[in-house]
N, C-alpha and C positions, 0 to 999 in steps of 0.2 A: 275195302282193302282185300290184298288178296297173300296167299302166301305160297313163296317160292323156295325150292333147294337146289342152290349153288354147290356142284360138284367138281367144279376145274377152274384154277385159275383162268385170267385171261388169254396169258400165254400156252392153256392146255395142259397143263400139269393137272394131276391129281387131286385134290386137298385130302389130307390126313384124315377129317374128318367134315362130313357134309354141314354146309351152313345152310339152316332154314332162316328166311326172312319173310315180314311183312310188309309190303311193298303197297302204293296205290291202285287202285283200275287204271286197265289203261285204257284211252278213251281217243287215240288218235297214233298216228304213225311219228310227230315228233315228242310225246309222250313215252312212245316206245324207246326210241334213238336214247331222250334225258337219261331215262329211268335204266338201258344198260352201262350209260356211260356213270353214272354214280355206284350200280354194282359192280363194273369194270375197277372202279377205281380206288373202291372202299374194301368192298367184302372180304376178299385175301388177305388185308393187312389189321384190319380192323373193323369186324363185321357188325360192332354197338354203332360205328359213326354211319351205316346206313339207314338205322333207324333214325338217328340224331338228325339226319339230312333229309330225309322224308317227311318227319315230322314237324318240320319250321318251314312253311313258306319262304321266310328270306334266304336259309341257305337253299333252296333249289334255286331260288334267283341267283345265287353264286354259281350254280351249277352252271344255268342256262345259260349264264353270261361267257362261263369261259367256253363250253362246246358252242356257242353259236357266234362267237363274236371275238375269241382268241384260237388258241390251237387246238384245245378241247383234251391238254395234254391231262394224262390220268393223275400223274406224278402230281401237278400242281394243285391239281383239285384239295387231294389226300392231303396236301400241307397248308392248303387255305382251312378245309372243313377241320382240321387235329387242331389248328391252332386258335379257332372260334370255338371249338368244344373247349380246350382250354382255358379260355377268355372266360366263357361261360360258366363251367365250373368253379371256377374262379370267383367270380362274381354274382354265383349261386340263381343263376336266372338265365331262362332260355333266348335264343335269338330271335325269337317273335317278340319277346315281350322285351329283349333292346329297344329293338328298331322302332316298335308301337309306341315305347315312352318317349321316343324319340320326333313322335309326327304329333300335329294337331288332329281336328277331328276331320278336317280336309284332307289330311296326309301329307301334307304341307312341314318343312322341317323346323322344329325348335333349337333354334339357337343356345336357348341358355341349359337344354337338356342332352346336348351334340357336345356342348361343354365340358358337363359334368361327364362324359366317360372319356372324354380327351384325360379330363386329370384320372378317370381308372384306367385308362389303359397306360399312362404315367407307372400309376404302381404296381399295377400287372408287369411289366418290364424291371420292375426293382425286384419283385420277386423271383423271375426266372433269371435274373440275374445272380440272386443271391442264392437258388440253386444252384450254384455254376454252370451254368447252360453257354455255348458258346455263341459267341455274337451274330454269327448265322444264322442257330438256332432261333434264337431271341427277335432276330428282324423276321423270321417268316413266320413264327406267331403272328406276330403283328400287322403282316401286310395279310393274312386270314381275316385280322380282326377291320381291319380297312375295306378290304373286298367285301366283306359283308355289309358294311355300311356303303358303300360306293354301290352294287349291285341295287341297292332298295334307293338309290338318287339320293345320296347323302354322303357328305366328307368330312371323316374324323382323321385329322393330323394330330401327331405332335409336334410340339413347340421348338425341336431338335431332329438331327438325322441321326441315327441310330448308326454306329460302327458296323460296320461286315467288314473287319477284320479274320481273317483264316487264323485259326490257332494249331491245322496241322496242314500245311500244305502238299497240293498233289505233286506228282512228279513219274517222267515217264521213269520205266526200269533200264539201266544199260544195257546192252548186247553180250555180256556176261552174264546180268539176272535174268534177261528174255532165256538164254540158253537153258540157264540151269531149270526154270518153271518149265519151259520145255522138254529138259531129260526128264523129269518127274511125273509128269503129266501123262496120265493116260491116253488113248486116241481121240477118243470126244475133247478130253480137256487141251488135246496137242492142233484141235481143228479150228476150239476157241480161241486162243492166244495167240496161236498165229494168223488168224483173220483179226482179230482185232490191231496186231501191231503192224502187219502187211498191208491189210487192206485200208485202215483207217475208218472201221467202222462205229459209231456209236455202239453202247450195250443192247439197247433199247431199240435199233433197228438190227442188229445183228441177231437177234432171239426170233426178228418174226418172218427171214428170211427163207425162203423154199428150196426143195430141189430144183424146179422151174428154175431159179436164176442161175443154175450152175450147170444144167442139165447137156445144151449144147456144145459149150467147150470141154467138159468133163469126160464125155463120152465120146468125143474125136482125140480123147489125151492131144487138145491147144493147151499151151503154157505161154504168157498168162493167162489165167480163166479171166472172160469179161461178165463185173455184173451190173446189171441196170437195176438203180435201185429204184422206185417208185415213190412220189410224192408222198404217198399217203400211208408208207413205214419210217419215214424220218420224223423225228420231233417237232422241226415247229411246219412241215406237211407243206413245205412253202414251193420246193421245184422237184423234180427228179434230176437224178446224178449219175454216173456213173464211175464204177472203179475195178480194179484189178488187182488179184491175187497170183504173187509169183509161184517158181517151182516148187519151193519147199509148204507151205499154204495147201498148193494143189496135191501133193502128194498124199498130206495128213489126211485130204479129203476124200480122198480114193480107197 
């Protein structure tokens, strides 16, 4: 093991206060990749679940699974590994020793022990339900505690689908509320708001945005600025796009 301190989010912020961690050797360059994509994606929101994740073989296999064979989004990680630490806690025993009760001495899976946490994660689900937790909430616990079994070649269903019912729905703001967030809003926050509602950016690719994309039209004052956004700052990293912000956008931004 080795220990590190984590001083900026991923996005480059500061942290309040520095996180030290202990982390694995690293013994290869896609050990490297795993091993920031789990601080990436832990440590700023909750820096106990990097230990939790390090420490159990099968959740790095949830790891591995989603940066090498989904999008490798951070967000998802964080709501698969919270909601198998809660599983866990729960049912007062770690993810290694799931999964291990779970296999023969082959590693072969047992049926009638793949069962028995079918019906706890049954009650896991009555319980965070009877914390009023919202049905959202409630199904990505569970799809944590799925991923965890599916990553080590094992599938725990239940016997139902679970509602993902919205109990507060989104909604864009009118061109009245756009305004008014707008009188209010400082310069930074008058750059944010109106790229996001002009340009139709996601949050999550609009934070990792550069001068580079704005640079050439910005500085010939073109209206609209064109920007080219790149595979690999959108979410699920699937193509590049491109989009454009009008005059009042480009102003804020100047």
């Amino acid at each position: 093991m080795q220990t590190i301190t984590v001083t900026h989010s991923p996005r480059g912020y500061k942290l309040q206060e520095p996180i030290t961690l202990s982390v694995p050797d690293i013994k290869n360059a896609a050990d490297k990749k795993l091993q920031q994509y789990v601080i990436d994606s832990l440590s700023w929101k909750m820096s106990s679940l990097v230990t939790f994740t390090f420490k159990n073989t099968s959740t790095l296999e949830v790891a591995k699974h989603l940066l090498r064979h989904r999008t490798g989004s951070t967000a998802t990680l964080y709501q698969y590994i919270y909601g198998i630490h809660r599983f866990c806690k729960w049912a007062n025993a770690q993810p290694d020793q799931l999964i291990e009760s779970c296999q023969d001495p082959d590693g072969d899976p047992k049926p009638k022990a793949i069962a028995k946490y079918s019906r706890l994660l049954d009650d896991f689900v009555g319980c965070l339900q009877a914390e009023g937790l919202a049905p959202g909430t409630v199904s990505n616990h569970v799809k944590g505690v799925k991923a965890l079994f599916r990553a080590n070649r094992m599938k725990l269903e239940l016997p139902y689908n679970l509602s993902k019912r919205i109990v507060y729905s989104d909604r864009a703001p009118t061109p009245e509320e756009l305004q008014r967030i707008i009188e209010l809003a400082d310069v930074r926050e008058k750059v944010i708001v109106s790229m996001l509602a002009l340009g139709g950016f996601r949050i999550g690719t609009l934070v990792k945005l550069q001068y580079r994309h704005v640079k050439r039209d910005l500085e010939k004052m073109n209206t609209p600025i064109h920007i080219h956004v790149e595979a690999e700052i959108t979410k699920g990293k699937y193509h590049d796009y491109d989009a454009f912000i009008g005059q009042e956008a480009a102003e804020y931004l100047r």
